[in-house]
HTML snippet that shows the backbone in 3Dmol.js (N, CA, C, O; Angstrom):
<script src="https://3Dmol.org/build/3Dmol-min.js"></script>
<div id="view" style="width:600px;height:400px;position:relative"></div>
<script>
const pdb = `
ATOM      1  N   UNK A   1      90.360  55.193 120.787  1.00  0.00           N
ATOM      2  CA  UNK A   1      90.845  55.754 119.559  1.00  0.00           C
ATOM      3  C   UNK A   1      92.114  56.556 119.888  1.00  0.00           C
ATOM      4  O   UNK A   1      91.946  57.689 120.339  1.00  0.00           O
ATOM      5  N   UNK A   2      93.295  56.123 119.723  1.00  0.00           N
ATOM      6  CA  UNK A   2      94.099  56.612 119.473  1.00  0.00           C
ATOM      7  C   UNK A   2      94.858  57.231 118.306  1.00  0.00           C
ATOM      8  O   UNK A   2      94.884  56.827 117.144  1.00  0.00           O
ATOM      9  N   UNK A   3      95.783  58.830 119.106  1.00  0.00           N
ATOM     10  CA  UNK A   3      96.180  59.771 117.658  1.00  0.00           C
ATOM     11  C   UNK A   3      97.531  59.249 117.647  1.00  0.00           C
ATOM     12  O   UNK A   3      98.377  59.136 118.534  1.00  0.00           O
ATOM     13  N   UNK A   4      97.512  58.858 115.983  1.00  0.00           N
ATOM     14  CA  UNK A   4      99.049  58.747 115.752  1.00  0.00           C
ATOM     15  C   UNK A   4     100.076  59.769 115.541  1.00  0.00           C
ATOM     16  O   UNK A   4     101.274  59.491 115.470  1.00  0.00           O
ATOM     17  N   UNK A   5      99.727  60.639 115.466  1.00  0.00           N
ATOM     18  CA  UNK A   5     100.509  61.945 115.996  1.00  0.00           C
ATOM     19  C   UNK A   5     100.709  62.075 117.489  1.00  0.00           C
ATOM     20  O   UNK A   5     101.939  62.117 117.478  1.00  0.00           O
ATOM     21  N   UNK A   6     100.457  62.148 118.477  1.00  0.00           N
ATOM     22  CA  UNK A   6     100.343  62.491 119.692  1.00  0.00           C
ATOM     23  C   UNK A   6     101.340  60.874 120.160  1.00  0.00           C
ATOM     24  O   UNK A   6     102.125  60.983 121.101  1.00  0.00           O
ATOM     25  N   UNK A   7     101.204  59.337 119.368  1.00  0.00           N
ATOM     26  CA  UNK A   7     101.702  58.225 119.826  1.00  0.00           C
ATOM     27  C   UNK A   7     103.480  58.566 119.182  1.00  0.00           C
ATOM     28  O   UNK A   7     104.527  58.338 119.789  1.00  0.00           O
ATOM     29  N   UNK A   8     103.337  59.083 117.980  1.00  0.00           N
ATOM     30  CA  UNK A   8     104.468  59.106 117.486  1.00  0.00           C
ATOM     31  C   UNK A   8     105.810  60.495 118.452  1.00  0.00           C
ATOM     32  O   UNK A   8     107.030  60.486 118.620  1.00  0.00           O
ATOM     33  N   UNK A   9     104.955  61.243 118.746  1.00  0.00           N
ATOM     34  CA  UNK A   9     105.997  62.483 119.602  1.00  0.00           C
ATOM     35  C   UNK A   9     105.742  61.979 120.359  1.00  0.00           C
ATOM     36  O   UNK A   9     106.913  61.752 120.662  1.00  0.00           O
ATOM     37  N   UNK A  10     104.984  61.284 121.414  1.00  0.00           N
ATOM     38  CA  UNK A  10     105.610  60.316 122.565  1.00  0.00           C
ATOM     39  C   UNK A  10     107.209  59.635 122.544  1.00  0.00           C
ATOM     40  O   UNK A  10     108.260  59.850 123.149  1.00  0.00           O
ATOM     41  N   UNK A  11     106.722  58.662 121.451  1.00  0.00           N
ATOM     42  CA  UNK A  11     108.036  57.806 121.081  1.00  0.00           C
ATOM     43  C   UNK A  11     109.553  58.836 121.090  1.00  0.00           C
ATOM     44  O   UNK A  11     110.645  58.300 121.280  1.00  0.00           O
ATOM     45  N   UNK A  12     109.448  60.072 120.901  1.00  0.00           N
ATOM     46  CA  UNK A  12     110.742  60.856 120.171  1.00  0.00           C
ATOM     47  C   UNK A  12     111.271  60.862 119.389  1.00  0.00           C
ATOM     48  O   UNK A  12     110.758  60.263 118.444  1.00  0.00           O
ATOM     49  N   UNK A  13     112.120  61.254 119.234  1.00  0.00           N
ATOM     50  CA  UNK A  13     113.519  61.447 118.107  1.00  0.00           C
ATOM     51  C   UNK A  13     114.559  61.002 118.236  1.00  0.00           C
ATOM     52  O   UNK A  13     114.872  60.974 119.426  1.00  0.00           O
ATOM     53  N   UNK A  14     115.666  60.427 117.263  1.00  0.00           N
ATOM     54  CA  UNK A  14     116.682  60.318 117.791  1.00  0.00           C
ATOM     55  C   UNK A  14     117.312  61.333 116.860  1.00  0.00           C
ATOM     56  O   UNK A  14     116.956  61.484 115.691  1.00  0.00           O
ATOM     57  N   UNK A  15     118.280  62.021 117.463  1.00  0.00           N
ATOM     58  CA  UNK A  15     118.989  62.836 116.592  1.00  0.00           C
ATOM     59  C   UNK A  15     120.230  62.956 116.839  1.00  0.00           C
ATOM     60  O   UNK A  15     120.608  62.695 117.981  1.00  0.00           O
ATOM     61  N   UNK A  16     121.004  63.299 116.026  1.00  0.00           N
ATOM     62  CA  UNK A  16     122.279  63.490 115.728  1.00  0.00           C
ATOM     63  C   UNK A  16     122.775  64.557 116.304  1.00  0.00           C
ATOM     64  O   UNK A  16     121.964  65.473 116.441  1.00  0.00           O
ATOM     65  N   UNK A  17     124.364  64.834 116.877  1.00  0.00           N
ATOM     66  CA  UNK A  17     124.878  66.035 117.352  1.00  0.00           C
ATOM     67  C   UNK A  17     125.400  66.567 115.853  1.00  0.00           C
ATOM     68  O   UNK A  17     125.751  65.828 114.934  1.00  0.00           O
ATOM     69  N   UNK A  18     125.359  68.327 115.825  1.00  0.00           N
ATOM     70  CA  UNK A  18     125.691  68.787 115.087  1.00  0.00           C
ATOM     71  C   UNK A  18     126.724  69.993 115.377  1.00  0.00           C
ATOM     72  O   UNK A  18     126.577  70.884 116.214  1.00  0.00           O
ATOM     73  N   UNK A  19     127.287  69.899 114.914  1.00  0.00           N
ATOM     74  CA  UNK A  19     128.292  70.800 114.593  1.00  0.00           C
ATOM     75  C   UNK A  19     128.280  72.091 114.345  1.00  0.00           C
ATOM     76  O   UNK A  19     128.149  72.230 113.129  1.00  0.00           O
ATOM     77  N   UNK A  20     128.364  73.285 114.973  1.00  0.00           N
ATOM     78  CA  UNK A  20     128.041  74.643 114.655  1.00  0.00           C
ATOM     79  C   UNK A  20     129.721  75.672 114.621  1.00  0.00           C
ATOM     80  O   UNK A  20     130.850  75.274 114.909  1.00  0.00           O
ATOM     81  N   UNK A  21     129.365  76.760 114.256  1.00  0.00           N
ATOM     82  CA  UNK A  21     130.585  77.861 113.858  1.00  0.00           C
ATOM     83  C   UNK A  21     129.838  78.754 114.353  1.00  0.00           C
ATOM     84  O   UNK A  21     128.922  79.093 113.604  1.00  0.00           O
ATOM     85  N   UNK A  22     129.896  79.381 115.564  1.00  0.00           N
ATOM     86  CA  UNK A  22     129.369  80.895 115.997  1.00  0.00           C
ATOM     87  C   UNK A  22     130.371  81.950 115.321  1.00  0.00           C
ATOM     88  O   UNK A  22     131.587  82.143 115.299  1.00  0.00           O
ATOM     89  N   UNK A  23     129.143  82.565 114.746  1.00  0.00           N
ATOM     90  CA  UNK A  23     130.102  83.714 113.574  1.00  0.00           C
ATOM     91  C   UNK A  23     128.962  84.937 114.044  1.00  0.00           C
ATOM     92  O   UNK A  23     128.374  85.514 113.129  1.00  0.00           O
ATOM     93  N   UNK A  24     128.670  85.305 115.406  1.00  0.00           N
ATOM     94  CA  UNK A  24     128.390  86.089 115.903  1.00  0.00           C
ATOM     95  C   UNK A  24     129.048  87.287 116.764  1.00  0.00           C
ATOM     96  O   UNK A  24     128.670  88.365 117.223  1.00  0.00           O
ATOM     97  N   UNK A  25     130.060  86.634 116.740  1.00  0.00           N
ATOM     98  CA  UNK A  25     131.466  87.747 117.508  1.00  0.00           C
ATOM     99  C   UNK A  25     131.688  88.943 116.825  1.00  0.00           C
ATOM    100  O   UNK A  25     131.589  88.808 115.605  1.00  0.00           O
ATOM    101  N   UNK A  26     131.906  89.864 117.138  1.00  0.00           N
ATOM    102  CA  UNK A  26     132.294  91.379 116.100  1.00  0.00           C
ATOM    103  C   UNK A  26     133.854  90.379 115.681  1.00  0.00           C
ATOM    104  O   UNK A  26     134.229  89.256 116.020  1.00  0.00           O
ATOM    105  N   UNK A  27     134.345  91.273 114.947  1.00  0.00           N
ATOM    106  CA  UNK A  27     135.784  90.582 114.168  1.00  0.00           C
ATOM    107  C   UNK A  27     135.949  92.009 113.898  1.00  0.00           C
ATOM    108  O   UNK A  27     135.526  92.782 113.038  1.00  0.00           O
ATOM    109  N   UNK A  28     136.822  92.113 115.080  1.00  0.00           N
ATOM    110  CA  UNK A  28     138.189  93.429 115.188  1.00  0.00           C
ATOM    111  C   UNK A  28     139.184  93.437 114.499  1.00  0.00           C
ATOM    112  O   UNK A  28     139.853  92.430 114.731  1.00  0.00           O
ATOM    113  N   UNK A  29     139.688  94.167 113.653  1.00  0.00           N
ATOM    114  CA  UNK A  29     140.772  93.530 112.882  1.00  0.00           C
ATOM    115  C   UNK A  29     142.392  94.070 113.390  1.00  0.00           C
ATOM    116  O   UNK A  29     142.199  95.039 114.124  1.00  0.00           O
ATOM    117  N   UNK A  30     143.539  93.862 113.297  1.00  0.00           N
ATOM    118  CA  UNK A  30     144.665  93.785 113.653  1.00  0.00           C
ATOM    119  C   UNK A  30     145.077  95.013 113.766  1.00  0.00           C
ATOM    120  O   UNK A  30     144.850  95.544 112.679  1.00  0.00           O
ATOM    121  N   UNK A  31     145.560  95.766 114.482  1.00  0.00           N
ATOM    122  CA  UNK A  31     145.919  97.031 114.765  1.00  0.00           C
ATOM    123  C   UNK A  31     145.139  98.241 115.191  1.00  0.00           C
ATOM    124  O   UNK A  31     145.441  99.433 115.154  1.00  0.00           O
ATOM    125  N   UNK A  32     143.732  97.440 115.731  1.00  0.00           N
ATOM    126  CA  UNK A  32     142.958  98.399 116.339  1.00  0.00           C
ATOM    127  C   UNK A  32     142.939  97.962 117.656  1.00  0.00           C
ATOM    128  O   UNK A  32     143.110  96.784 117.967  1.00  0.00           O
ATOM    129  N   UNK A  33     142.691  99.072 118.623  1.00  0.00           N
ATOM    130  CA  UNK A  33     142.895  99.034 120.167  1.00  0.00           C
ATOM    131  C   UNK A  33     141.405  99.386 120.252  1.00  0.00           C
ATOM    132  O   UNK A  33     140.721  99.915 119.376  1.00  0.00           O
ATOM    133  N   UNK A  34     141.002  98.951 121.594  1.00  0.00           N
ATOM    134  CA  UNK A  34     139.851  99.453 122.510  1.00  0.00           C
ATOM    135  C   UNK A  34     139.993  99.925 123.441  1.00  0.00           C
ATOM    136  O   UNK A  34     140.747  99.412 124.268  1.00  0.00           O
ATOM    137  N   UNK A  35     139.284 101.177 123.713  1.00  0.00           N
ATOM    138  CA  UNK A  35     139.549 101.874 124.925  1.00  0.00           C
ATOM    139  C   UNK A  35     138.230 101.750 125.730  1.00  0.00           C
ATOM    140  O   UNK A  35     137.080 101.678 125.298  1.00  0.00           O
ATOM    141  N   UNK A  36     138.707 101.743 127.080  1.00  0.00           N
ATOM    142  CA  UNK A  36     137.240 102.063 128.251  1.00  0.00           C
ATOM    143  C   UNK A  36     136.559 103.665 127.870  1.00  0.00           C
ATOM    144  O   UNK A  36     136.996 104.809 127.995  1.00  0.00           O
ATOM    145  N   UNK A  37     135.489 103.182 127.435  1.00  0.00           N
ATOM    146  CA  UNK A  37     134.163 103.847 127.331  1.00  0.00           C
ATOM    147  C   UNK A  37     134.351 105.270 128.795  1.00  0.00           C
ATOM    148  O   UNK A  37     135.045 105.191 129.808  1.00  0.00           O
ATOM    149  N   UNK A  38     133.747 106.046 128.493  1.00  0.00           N
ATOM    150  CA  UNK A  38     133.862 107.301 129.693  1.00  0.00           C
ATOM    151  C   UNK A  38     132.384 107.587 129.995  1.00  0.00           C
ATOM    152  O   UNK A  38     132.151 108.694 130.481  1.00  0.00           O
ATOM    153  N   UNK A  39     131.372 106.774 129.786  1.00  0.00           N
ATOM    154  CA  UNK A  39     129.566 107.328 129.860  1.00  0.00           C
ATOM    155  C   UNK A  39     129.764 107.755 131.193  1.00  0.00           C
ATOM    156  O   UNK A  39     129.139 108.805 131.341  1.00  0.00           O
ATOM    157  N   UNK A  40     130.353 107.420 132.242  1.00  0.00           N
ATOM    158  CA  UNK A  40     130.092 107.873 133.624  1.00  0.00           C
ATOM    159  C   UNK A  40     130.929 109.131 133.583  1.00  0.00           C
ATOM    160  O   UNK A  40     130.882 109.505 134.755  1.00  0.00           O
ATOM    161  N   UNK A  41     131.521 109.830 133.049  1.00  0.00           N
ATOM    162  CA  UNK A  41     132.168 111.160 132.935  1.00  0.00           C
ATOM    163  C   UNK A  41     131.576 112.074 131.959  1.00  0.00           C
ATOM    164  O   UNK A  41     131.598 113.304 131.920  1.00  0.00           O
ATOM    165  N   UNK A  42     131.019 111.179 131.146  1.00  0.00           N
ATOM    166  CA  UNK A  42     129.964 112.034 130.231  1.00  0.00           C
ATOM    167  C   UNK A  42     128.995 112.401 131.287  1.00  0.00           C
ATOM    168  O   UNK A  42     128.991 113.408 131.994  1.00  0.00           O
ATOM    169  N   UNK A  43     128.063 111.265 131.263  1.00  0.00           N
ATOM    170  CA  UNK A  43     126.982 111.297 132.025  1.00  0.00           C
ATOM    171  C   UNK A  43     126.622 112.837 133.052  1.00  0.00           C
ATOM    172  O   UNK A  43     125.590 113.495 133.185  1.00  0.00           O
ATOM    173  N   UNK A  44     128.107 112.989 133.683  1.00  0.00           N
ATOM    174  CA  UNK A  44     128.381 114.066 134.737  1.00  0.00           C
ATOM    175  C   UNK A  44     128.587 115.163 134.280  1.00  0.00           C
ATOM    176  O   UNK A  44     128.589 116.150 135.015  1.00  0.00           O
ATOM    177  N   UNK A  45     128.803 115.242 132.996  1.00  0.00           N
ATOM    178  CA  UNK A  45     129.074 116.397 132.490  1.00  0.00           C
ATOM    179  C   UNK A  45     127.945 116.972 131.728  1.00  0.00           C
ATOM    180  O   UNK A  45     127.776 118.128 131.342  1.00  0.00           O
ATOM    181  N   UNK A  46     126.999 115.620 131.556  1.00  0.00           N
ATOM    182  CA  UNK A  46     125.599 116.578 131.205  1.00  0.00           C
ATOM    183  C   UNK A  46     124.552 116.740 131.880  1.00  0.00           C
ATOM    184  O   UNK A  46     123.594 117.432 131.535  1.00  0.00           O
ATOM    185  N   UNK A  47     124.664 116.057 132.984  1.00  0.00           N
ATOM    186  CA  UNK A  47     123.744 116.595 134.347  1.00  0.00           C
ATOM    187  C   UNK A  47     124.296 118.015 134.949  1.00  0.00           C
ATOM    188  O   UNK A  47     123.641 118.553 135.842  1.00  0.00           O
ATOM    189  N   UNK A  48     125.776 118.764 134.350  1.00  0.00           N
ATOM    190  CA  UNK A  48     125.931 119.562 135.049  1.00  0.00           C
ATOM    191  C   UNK A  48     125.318 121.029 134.873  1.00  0.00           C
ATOM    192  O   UNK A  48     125.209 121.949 135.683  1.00  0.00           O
ATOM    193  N   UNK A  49     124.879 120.892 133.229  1.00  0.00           N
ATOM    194  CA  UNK A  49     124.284 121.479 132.702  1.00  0.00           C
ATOM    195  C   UNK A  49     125.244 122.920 131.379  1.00  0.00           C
ATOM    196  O   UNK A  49     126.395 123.266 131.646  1.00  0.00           O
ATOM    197  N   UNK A  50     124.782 123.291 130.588  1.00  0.00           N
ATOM    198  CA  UNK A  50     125.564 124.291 130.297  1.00  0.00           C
ATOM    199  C   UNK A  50     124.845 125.822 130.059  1.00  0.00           C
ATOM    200  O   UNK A  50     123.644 125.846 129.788  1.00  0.00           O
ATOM    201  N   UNK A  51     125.609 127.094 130.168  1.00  0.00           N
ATOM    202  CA  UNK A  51     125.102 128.035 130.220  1.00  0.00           C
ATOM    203  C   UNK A  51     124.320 128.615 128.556  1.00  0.00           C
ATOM    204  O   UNK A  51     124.963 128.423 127.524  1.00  0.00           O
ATOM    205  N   UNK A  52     123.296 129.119 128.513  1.00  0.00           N
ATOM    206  CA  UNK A  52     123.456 128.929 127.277  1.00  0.00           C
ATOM    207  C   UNK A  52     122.593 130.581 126.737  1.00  0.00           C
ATOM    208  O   UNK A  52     121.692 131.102 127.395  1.00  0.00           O
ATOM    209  N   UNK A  53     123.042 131.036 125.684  1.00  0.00           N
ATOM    210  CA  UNK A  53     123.282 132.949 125.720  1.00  0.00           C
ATOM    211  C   UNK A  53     121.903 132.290 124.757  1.00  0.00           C
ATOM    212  O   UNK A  53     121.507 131.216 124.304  1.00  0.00           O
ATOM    213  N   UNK A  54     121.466 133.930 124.823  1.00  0.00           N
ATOM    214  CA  UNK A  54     120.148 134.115 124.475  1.00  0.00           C
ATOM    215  C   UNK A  54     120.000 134.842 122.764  1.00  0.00           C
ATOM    216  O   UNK A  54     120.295 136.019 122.558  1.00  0.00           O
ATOM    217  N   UNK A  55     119.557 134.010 121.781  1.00  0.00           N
ATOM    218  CA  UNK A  55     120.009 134.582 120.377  1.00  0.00           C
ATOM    219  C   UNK A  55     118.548 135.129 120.141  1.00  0.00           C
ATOM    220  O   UNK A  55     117.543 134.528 120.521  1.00  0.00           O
ATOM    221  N   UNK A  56     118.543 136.044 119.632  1.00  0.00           N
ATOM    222  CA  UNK A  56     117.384 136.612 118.504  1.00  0.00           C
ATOM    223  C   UNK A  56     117.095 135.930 116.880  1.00  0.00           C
ATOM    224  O   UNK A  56     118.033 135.824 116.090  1.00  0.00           O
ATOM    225  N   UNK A  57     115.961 135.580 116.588  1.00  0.00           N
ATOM    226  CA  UNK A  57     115.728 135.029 115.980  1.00  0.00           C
ATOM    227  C   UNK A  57     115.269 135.544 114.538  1.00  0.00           C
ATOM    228  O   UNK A  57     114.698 136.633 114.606  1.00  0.00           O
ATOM    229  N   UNK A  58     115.344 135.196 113.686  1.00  0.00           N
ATOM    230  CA  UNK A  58     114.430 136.555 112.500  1.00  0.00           C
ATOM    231  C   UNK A  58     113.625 135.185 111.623  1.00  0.00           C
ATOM    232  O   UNK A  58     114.291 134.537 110.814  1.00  0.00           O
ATOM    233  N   UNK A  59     112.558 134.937 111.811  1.00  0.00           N
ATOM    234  CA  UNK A  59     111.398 133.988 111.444  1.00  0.00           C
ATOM    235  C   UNK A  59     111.101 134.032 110.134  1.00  0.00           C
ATOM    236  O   UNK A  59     110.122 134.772 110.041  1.00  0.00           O
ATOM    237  N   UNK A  60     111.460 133.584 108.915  1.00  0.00           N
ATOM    238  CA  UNK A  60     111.317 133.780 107.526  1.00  0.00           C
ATOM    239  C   UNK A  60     110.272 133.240 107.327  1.00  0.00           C
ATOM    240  O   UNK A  60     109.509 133.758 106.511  1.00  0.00           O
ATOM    241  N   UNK A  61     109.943 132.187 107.913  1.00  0.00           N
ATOM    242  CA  UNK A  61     109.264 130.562 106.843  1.00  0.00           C
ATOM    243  C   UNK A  61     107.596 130.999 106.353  1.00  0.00           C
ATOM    244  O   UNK A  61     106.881 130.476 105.499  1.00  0.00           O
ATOM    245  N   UNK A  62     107.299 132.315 107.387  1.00  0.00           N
ATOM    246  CA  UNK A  62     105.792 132.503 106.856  1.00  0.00           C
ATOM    247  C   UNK A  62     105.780 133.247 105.513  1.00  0.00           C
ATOM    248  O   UNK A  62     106.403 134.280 105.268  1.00  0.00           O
ATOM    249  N   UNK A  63     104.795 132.414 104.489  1.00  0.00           N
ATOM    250  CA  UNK A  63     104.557 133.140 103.440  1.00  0.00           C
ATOM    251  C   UNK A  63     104.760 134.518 103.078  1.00  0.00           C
ATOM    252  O   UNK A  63     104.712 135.506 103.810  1.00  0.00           O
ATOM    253  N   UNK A  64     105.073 134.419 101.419  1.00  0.00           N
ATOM    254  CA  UNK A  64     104.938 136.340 101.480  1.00  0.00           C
ATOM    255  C   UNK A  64     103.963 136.064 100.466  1.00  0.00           C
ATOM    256  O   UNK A  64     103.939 135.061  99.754  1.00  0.00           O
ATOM    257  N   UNK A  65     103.012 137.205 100.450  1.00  0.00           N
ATOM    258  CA  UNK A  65     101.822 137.457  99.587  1.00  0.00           C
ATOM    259  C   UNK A  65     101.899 138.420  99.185  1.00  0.00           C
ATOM    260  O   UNK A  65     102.378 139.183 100.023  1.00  0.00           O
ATOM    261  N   UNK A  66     101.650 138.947  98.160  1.00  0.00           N
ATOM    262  CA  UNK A  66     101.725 140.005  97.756  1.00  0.00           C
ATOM    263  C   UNK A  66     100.494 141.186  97.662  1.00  0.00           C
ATOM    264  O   UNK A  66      99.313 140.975  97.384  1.00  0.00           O
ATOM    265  N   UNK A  67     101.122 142.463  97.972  1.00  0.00           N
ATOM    266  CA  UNK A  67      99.722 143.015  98.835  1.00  0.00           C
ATOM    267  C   UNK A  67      98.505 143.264  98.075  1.00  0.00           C
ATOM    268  O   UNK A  67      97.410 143.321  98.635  1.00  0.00           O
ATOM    269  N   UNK A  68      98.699 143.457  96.457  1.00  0.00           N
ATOM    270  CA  UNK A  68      97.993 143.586  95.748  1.00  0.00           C
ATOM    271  C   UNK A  68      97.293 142.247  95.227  1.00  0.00           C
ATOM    272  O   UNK A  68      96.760 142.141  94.123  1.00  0.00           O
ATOM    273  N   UNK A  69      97.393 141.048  96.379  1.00  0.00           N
ATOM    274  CA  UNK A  69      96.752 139.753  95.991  1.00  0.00           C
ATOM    275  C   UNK A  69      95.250 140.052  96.540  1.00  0.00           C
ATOM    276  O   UNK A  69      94.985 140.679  97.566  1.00  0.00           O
ATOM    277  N   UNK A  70      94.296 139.451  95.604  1.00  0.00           N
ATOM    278  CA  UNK A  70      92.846 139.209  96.131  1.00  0.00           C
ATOM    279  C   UNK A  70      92.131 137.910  95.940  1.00  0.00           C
ATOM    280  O   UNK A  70      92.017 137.412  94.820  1.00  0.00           O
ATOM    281  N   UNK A  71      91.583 137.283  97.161  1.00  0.00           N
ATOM    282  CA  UNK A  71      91.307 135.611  97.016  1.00  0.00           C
ATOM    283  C   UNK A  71      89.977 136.020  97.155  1.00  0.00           C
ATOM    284  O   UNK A  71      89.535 136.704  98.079  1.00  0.00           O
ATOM    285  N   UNK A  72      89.183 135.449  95.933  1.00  0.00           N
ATOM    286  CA  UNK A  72      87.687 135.420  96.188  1.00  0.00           C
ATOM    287  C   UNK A  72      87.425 134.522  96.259  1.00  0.00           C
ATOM    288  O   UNK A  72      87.918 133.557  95.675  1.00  0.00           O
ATOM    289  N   UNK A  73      86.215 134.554  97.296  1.00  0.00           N
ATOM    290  CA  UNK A  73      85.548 133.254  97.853  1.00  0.00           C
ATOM    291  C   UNK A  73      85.066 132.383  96.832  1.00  0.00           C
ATOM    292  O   UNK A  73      84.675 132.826  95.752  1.00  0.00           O
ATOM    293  N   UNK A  74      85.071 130.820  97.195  1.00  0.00           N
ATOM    294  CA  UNK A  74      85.088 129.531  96.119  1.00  0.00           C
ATOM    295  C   UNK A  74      83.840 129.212  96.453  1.00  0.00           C
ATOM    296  O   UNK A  74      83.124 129.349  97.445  1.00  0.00           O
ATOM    297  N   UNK A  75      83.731 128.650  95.152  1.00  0.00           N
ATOM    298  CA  UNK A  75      81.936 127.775  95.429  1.00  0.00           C
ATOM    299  C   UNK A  75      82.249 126.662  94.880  1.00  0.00           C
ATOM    300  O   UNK A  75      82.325 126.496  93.662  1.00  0.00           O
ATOM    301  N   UNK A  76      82.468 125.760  95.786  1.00  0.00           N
ATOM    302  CA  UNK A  76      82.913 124.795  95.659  1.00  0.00           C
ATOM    303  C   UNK A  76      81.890 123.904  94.855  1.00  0.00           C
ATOM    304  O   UNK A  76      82.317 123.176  93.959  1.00  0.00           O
ATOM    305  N   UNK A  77      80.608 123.945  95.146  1.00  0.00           N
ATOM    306  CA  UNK A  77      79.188 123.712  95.165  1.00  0.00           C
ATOM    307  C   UNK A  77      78.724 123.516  93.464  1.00  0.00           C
ATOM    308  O   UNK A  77      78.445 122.418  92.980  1.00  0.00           O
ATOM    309  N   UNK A  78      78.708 125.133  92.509  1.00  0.00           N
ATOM    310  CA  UNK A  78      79.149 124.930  91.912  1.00  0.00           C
ATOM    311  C   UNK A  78      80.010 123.961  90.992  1.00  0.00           C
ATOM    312  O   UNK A  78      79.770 123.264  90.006  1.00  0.00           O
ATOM    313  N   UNK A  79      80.893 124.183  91.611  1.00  0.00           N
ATOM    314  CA  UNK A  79      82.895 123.625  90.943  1.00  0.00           C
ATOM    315  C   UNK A  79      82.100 122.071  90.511  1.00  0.00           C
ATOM    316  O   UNK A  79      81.938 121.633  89.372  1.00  0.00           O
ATOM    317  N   UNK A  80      81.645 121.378  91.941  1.00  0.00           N
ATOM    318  CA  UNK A  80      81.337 119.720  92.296  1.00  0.00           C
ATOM    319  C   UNK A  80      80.165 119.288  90.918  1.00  0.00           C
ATOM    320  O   UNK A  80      80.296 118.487  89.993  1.00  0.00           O
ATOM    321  N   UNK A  81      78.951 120.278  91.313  1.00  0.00           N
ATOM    322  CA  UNK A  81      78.466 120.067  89.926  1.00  0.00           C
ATOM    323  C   UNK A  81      78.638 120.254  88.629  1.00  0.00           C
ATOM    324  O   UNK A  81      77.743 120.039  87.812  1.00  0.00           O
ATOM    325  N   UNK A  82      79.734 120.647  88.344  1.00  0.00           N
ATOM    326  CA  UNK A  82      80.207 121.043  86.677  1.00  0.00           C
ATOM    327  C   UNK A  82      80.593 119.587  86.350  1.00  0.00           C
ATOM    328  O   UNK A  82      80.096 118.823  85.522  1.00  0.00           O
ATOM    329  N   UNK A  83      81.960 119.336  87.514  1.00  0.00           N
ATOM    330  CA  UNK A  83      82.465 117.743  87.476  1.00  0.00           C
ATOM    331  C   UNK A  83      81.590 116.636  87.359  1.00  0.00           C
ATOM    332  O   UNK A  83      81.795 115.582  86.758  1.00  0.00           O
ATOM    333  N   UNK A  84      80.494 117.025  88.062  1.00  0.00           N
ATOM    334  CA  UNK A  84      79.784 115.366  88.455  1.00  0.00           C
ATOM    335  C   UNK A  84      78.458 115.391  86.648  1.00  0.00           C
ATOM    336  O   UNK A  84      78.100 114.296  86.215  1.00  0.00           O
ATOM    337  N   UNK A  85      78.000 116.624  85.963  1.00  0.00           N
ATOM    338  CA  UNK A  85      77.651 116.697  84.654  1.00  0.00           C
ATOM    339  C   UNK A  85      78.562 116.414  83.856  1.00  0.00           C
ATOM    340  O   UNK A  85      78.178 115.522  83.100  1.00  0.00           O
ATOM    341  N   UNK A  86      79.962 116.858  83.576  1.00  0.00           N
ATOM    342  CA  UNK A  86      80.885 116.381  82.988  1.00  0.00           C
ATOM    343  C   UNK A  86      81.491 114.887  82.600  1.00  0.00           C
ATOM    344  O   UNK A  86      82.104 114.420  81.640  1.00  0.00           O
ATOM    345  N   UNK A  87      80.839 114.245  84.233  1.00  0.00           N
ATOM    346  CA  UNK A  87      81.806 112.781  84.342  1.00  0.00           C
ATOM    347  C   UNK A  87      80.214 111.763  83.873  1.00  0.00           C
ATOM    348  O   UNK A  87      80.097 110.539  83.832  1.00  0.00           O
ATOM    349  N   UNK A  88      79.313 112.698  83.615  1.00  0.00           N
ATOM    350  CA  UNK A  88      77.882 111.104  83.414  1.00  0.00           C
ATOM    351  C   UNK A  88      77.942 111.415  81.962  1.00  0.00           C
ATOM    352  O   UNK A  88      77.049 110.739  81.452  1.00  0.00           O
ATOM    353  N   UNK A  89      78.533 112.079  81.073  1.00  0.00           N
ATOM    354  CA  UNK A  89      78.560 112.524  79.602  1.00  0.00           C
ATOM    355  C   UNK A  89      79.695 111.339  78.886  1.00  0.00           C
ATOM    356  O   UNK A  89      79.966 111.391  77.687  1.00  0.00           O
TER     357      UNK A  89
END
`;
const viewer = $3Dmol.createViewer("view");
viewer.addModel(pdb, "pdb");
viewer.setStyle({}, {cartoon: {color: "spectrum"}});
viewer.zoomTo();
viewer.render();
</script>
């Protein structure tokens, strides 16, 4: 029992040459120059390290509350059963 799939990609293909346009190149346009890259002078200049001064900081981002605020404890317990009588009505 032979597969006629497996007989037919035996046989091959014949195919045609085709014709392509590589339009993968950057496209520089007229009056721009390129210069050699400096990473190896960079590079050296940030392994050399820099000195760096010591600032004081003034930390805003924590909340302000106000002193006359009072949080009483939640019962959540409660809260869940009001909702769950509410939602079978």
């Amino acid at each position: 029992m032979s597969n006629p799939l497996l007989s037919e990609i035996s046989k091959g293909a014949n195919l045609s040459h085709a014709e392509t346009v590589d339009k993968s190149k950057p496209v520089i346009e007229s009056g721009v120059t390129l210069k050699k890259n400096e990473h190896g002078a960079l590079l050296t200049e940030v392994t050399k390290g820099a000195e760096l001064k010591h600032t004081e900081t003034v930390d805003k981002s924590a909340p302000v509350i106000d002193k006359d605020a009072h949080i009483k404890p939640s019962n959540h317990a409660n809260l869940l059963g009001e909702i769950k009588s509410k939602g079978t009505n």
